[in-house]
N, C-alpha and C positions, 0 to 999 in steps of 0.2 A: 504494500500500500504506500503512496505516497505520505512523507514525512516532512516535507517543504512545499513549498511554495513558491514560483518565482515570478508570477505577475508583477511583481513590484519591479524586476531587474531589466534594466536599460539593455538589453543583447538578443538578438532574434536566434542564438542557440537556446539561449535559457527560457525565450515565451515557446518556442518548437517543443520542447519538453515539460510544459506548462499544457499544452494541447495533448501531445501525446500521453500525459495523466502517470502510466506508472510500469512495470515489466509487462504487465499482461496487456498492454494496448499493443503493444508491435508485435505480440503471439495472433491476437486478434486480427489484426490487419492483414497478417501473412496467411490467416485460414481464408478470409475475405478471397484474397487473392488467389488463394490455389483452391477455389470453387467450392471452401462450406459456407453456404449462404444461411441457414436455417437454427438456428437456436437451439435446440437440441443436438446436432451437427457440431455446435462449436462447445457445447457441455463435453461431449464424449469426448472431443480432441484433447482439448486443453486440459483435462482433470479440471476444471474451476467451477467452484461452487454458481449456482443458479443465481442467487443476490448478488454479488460480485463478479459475474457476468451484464449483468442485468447493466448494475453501476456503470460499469465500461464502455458496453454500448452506450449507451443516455450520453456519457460524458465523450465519444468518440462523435456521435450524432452531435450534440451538440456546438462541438468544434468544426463542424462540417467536412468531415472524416469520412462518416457514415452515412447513409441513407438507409430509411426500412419501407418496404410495400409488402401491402397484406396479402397475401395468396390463400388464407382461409378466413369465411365470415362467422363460422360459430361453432368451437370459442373461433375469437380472431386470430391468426397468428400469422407471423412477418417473415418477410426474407430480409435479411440484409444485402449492401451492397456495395460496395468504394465510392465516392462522389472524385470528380475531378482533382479534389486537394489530395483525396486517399490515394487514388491510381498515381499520384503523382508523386505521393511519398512512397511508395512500392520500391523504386529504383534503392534509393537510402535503404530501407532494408536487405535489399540485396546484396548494396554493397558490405552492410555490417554483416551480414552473413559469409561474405566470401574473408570478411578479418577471420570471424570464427573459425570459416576452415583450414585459416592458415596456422591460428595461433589457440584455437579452443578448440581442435577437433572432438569428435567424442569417440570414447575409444572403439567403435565399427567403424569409424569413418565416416565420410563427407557424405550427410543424409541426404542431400538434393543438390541436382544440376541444373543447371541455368541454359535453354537453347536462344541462339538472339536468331530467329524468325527472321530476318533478313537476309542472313548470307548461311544459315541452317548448320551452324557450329555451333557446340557447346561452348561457353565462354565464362574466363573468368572477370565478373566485375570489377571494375578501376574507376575511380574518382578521376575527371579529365579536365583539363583547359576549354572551356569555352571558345577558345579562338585560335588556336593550334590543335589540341588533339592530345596534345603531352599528358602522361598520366601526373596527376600534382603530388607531390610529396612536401616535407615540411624543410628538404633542403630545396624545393625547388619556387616554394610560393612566400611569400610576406603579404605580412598584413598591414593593413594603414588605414586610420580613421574614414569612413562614409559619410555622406551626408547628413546621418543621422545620428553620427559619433558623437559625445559629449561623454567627458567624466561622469559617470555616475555606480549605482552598485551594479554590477554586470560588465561593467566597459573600462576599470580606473585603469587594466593594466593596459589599453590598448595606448597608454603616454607611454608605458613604461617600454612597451613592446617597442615604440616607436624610436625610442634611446638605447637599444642596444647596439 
């Protein structure tokens, strides 16, 4: 369960992880994504109790993550579904998955592959340059204040960053 808070912090890493709420919202996303749409589908996967399921959704929905439509009127019950922001944070999961496989495998090994549908090879996920291609590493990228930059809680180190 989540133990902070960080709507208060001036940094769009720290409100991203204000949305995505706590462990079980990126397990959630990733059922989303590899097709359990259905509520009971995602109890069986996850082991997660039904109320903190429940929670997850409502706060995924909320962030506009999720979407649900009804597929039955009585009782009612919903599918879920990715909205635009969800399918678009899918990639980011996958790359935190391809860290895992490098450096958290579990010990059977690498549970899922990744095909990139375009050129119809298995691929490994890399974080890339926008405008080269380069995969970015942390000897390859610096950071420096945005337009939205200002000291605050979330951002004081990005002066400090900027004086090394």
């Amino acid at each position: 369960m989540r133990n902070t808070s960080f709507a208060g912090m001036h940094c769009s890493l720290a409100q991203s992880l204000e949305v995505m709420g706590d462990w079980w919202s990126p397990l959630v996303l990733r059922d989303l994504y590899l097709g359990l749409d259905r509520f009971d589908q995602l109890v069986t996967d996850l082991g997660i109790s039904r109320n903190l399921l429940t929670d997850r959704l409502n706060t995924l929905m909320a962030a506009g993550l999720v979407a649900r439509t009804p597929y039955q009127e009585s009782p009612v019950r919903y599918a879920y579904s990715l909205t635009e922001a969800g399918r678009e944070l899918i990639p980011v999961l996958i790359a935190l998955t391809a860290w895992g496989d490098r450096w958290a495998t579990p010990p059977a090994g690498q549970p899922i592959r990744f095909t990139h549908t375009t050129c119809g090879k298995v691929t490994t996920p890399t974080v890339c340059c926008s405008e080269c291609g380069d995969p970015l590493t942390t000897e390859t990228t610096t950071p420096s204040p945005g337009p939205g930059g200002r000291t605050a809680p979330g951002t004081a180190l990005i002066a400090t960053v900027m004086t090394r």
